[in-house]
N, C-alpha and C positions, 0 to 999 in steps of 0.2 A: 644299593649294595651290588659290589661284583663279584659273580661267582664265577667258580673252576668246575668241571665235572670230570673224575676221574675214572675210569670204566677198567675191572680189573677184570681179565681174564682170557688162558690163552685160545677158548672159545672162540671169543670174537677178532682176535688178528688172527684168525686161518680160515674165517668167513664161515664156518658153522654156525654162529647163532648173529642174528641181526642187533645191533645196539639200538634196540627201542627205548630203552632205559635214558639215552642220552636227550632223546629227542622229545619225548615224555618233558624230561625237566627242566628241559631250554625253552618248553610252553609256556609250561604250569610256572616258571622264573619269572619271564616277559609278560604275562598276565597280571603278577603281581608287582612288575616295574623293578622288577630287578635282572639284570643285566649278565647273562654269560656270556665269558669274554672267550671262554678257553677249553677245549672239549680234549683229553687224550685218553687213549688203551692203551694200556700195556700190561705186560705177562702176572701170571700169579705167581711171583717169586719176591721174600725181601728184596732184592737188590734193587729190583725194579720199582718198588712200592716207593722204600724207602728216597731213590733217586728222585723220583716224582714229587715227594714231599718236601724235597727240600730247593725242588725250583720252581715251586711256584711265584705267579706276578706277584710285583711290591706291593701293587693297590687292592691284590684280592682280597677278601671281604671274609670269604665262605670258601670252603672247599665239600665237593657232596661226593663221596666215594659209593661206588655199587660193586659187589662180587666179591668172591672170595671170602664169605663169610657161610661156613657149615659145615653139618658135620663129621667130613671125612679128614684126610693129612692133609687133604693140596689142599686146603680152605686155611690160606694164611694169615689172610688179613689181620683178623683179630689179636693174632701173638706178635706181627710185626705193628702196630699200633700201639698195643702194649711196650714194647721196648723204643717206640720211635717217644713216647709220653714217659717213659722211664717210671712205668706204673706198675703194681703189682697185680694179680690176678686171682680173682677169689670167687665163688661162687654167689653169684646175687640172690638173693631167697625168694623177692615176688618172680625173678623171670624162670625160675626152678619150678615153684608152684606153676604159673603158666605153662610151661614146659610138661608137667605132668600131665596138665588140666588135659592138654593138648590130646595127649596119645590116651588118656580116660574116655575120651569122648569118640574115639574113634577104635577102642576097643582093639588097642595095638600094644604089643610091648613095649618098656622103655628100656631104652639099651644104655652102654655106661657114655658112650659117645655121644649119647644126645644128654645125659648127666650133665658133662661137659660141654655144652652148648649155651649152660647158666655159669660157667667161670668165666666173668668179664671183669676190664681191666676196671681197677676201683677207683681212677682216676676220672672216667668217663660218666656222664649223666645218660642212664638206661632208656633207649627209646621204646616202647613196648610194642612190640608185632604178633596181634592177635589171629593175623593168617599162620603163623608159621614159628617155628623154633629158635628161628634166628635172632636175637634182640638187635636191634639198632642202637649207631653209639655217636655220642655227643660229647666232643674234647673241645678245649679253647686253648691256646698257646700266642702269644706275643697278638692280643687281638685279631686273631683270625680262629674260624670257627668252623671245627672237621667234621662231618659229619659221615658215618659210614654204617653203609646199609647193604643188605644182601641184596644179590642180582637177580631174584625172581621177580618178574614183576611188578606180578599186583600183590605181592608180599612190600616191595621196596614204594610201591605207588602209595598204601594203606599207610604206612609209615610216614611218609613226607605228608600226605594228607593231614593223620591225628595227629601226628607226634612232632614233626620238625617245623612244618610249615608255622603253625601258633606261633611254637617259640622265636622264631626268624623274626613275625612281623612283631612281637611285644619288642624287639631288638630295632629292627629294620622298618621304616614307613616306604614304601615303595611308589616310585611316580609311574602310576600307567603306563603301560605301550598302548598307543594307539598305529592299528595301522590298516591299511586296503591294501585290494590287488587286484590289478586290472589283466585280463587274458588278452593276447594277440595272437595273431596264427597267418600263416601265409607269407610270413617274414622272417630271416635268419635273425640272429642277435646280432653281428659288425652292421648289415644293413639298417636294422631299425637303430639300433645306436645313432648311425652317421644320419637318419634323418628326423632325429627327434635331440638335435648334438642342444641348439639352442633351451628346448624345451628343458632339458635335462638343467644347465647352467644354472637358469632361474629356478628350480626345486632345490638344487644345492645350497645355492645362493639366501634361497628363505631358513636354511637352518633345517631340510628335512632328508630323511634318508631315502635312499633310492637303490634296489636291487633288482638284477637281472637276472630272473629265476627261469634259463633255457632247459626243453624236455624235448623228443622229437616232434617237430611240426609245430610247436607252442613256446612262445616264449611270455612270461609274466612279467610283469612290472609291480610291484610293492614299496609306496613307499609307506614312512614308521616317522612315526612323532615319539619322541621320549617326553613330553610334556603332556600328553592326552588329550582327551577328545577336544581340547580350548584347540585344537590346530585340525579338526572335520572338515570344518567350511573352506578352511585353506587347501586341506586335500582336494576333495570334493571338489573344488573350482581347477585344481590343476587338470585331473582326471578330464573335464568338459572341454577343457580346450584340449586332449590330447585326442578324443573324441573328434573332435574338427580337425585334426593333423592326419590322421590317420584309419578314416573312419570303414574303410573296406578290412581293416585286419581285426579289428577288436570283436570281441562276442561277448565278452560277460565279468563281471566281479565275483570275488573272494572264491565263492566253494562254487561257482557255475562250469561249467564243463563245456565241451561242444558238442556232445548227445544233449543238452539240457536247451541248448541255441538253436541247436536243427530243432525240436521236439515245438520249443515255442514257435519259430519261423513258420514250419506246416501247420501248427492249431490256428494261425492268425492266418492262412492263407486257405484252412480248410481242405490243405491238401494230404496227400496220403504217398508215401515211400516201400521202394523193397528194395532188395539185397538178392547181387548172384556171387558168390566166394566161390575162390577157389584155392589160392595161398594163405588166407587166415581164416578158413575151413569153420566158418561159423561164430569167429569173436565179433567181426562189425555186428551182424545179427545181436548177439549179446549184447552188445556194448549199446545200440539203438532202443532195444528192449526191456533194457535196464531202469528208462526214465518211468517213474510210475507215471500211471497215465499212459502210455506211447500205443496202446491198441487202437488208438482213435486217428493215428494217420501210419503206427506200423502194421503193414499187410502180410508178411511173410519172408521167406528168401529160399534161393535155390542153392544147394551146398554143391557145387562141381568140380569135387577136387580134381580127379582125375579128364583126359581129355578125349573119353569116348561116352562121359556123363555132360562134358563142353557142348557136344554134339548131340546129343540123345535129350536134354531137359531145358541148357540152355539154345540149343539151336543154332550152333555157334558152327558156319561154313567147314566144312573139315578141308577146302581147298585155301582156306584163312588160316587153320591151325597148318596145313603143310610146308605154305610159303612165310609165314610170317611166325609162330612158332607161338605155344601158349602163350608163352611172356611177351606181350609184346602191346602196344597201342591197339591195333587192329582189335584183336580177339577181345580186349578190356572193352572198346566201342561194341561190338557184338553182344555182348555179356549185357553190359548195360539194356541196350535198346531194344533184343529180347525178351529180357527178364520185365520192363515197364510194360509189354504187353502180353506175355504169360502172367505176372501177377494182376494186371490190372490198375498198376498205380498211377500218379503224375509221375513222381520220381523215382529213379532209381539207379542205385549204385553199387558198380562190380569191382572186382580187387581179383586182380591176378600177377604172379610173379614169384621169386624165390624164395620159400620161408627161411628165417634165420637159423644158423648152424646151432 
């Protein structure tokens, strides 16, 4: 099955709220081997709604709408839906009951607006949303199947969970995603590209996907089998040879980090690390800190933002900070090789320089 995800709201094109919602259902999709081809936002206006719906791809399958459903006037969706399916609108009587249960329970009044929260169009099959007032709704037109849901959340999450998800797969049998990810660091993306060109050929070549997932300092490799896990051992043996290609950059698969790599690195060597900050003002600390487990080779760190605390904890030449300047190679060697003999460690590591604007 290929789906679409349409994200309504003028919210998220002005970057006030993050489209988690999208990202949510292009897991929870691929999990079940169904395939999102096509992700758009746009405004909570008919015009906009209605444009969206009528250019969707040939081959889509599913359309999963979020937002724009509640109940104040901008909350369009529901009434452009209603006239995009040329349905009428009536009040449904189990999402009314719901609807009351709702505000009984919570010893709230019900106002005539949330009344109006159970006239839905009578075309649609009522998705039932037991977080919240919004029903969710189920339309079908020339074999594609709309689905539209409020943008709360885990209001929109509980929905596709009970309510859509069933009916998709009694419709839809889905072929797995299978996929890994292997971490690299130490290498840009054109570089490792140009030296992994071959490696790359032959994974395309077997029929498998391949993505270049770049973040600063990390670049990921992922590849995805649309057939499942019958294609592991094939992964799995690319991976080993790229182990042998490249074996100073990589650190770790799927959800491994490089706090998780250092952390294993010192428990196998028994050794033990600190931290001197001074431009990320205590996140390495965190970020090291974070691995459970990490008291057993994390020993502390010195916060020295400022450069008369350079000098006063880290130890750091104040004729080093004059000629060379905090930011600078000098002072970050000083930081370092102080801080591994005020904290006592094997290792240790300083960060000094410009925080971001």
């Amino acid at each position: 099955m290929k789906v679409e995800v349409l994200a309504i709201g003028d919210e998220l094109l002005i970057g006030q709220t993050v489209n988690t919602n999208a990202a949510w259902i292009g897991q929870e999709m691929s999990n079940r081997g169904y395939r999102v081809q096509r992700c758009l936002t746009i405004a909570d206006d008919q015009h906009s709604i209605i444009h969206a719906l009528d250019q969707i791809l040939p081959d889509t399958n599913c359309i999963i709408i979020t937002g724009g459903l509640g109940p104040t006037k901008d909350d369009l969706t529901k009434y452009t839906l209603a006239q995009y399916f040329e349905s009428p609108i009536a009040i449904h009587q189990a999402t009314l009951e719901q609807i009351e249960s709702f505000f009984a329970s919570r010893n709230k009044p019900m106002l005539e607006v949330n009344t109006q929260q159970a006239a839905l169009p009578t075309k649609a099959k009522i998705l039932k949303n037991r977080c919240g007032t919004a029903a969710g709704m189920w339309f079908e037109q020339r074999e594609v199947i709309f689905i539209s849901l409020p943008g709360v959340p885990y209001e929109m999450k509980t929905i596709m969970t009970e309510e859509a998800f069933p009916l998709l797969e009694e419709r839809y049998k889905g072929t797995t995603l299978y996929h890994k990810t292997i971490h690299t660091q130490g290498i840009g993306e054109s570089f490792l590209a140009d030296q992994i060109s071959d490696w790359e050929k032959r994974v395309r070549e077997a029929g498998l996907g391949l993505a270049y997932l770049p973040s600063p300092g990390i670049v990921k490799l992922r590849l995805s089998s649309y057939t499942g896990k019958e294609n592991e051992a094939q992964i799995s043996a690319f991976f080993k040879e790229l182990e042998s290609l490249i074996p100073e950059h990589i650190y770790g698969y799927d959800d491994s980090n490089l706090a998780a790599a250092l952390g294993a690195q010192l428990r196998a060597k028994k050794a033990t690390i600190g931290t001197v900050e001074s431009c990320t003002a205590g996140l390495l600390a965190k970020y090291i800190a974070g691995i459970s487990g990490s008291s057993a080779y994390y020993q502390g760190a010195l916060l020295t933002y400022s450069n008369s605390l350079k000098v006063k904890i880290a130890q750091v030449n104040a004729e080093t900070l004059a000629q060379y300047g905090a930011v600078s190679e000098q002072v970050a060697i000083e930081m370092a090789a102080n801080g591994r003999k005020i904290l006592g460690v094997d290792y240790c590591l300083s960060t000094t320089g410009v925080p971001p604007a």
